[in-house]
C-alpha positions as a Markdown table, in Angstrom:
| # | Residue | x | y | z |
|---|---|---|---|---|
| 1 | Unk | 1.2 | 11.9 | 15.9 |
| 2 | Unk | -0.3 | 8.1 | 14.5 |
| 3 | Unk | 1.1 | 5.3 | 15.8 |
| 4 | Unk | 2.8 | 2.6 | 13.8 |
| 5 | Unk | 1.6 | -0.8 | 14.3 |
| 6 | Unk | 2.7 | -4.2 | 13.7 |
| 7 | Unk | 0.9 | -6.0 | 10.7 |
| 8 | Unk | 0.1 | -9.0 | 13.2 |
| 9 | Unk | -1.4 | -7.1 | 15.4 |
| 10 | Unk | -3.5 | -5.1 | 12.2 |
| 11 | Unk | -4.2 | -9.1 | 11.3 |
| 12 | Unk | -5.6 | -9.8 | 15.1 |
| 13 | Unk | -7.3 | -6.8 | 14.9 |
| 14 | Unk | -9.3 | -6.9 | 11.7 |
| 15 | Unk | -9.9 | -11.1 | 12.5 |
| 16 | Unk | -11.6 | -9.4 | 16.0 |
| 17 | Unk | -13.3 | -6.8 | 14.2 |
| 18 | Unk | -14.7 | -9.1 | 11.7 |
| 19 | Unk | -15.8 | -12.0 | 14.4 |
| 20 | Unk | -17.0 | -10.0 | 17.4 |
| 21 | Unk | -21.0 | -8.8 | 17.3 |
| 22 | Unk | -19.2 | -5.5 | 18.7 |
| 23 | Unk | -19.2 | -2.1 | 16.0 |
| 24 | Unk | -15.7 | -1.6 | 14.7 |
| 25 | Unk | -16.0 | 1.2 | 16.6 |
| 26 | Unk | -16.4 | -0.9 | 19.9 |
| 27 | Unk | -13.5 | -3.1 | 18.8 |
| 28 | Unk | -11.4 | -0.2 | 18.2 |
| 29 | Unk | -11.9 | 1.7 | 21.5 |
| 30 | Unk | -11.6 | -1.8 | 23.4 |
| 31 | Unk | -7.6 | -1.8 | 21.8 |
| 32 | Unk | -7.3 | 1.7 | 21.8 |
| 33 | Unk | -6.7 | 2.5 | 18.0 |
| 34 | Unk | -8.9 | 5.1 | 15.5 |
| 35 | Unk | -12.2 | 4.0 | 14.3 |
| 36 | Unk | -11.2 | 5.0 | 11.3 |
| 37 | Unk | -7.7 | 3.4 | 11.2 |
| 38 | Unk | -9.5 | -0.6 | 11.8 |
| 39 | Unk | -12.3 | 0.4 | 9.0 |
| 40 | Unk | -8.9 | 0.9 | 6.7 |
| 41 | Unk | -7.6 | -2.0 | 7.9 |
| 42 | Unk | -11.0 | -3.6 | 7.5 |
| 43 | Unk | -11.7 | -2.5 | 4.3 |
| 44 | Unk | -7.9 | -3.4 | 3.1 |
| 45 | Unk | -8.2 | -7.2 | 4.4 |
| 46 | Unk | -11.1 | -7.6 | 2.4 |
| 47 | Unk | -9.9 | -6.4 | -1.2 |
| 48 | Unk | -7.1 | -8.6 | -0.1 |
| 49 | Unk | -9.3 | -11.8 | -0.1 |
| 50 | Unk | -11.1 | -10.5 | -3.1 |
| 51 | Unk | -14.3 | -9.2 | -1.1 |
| 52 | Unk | -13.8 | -5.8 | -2.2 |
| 53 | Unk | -14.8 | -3.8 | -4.9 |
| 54 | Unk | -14.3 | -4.5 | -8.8 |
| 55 | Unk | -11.0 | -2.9 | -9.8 |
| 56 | Unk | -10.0 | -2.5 | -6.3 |
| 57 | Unk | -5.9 | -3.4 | -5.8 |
| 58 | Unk | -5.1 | -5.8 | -3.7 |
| 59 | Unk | -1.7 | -4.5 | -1.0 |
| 60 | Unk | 0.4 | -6.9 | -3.3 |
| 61 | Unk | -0.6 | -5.1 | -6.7 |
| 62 | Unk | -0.2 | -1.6 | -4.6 |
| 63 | Unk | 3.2 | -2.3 | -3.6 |
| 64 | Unk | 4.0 | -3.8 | -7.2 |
| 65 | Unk | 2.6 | -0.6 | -8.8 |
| 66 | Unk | 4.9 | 1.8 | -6.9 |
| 67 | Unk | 8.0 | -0.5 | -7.3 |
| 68 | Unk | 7.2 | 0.1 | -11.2 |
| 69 | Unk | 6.5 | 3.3 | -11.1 |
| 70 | Unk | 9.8 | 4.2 | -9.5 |
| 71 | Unk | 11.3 | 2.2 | -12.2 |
| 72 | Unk | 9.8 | 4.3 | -14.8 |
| 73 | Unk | 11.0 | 7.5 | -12.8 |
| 74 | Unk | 14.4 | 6.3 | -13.1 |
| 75 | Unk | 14.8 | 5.3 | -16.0 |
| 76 | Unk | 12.8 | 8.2 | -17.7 |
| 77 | Unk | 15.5 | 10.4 | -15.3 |
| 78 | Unk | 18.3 | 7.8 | -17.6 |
| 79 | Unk | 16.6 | 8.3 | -20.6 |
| 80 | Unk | 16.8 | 12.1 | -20.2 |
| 81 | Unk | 20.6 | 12.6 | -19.3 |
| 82 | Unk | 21.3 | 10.6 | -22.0 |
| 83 | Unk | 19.6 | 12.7 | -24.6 |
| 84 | Unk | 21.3 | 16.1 | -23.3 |
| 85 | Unk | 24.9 | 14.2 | -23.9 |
| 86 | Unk | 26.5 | 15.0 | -27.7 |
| 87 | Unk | 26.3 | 12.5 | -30.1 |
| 88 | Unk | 30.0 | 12.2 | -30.7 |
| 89 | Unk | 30.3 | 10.9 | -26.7 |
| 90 | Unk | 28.3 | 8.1 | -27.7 |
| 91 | Unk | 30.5 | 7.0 | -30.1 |
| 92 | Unk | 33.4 | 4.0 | -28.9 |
| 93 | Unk | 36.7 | 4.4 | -30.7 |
């Protein structure tokens, strides 16, 4: 079962990882998370700054992307009720 943690402590974490002349490994067993969960979190900060690789989203453009994809669900799940409805129910008297 992963843990959740705290995005300060991801912050702390990655600002250690990134100033200590320990591995990311060494960091990582030293406040007991993955390896492979601080590279993430690593890797994240840095396309956050802009560090990371062309075409790379930052977390702001990932969470704006799913808000409008759920938006297109819904109203493609609108769009499609409407169409099965008669025309004449359409219609205001």
């Amino acid at each position: 079962m992963s843990k959740r943690y705290t995005a300060e402590f991801k912050r702390d974490a990655v600002a250690l990882a990134l100033s200590s002349e320990k591995t990311v490994t060494g960091v990582a067993r030293d406040l007991g998370v993955s390896p492979e969960g601080l590279r993430g979190w690593v890797k994240r900060a840095k396309v956050d700054r802009g560090e990371g690789p062309a075409g790379a989203l930052t977390t702001a453009e990932r969470e704006e992307l799913v808000r409008l994809r759920r938006k297109v669900r819904e109203q493609e799940a609108t769009i499609e009720v409407l169409g099965k409805r008669p025309p004449s129910s359409l219609r205001t008297r």
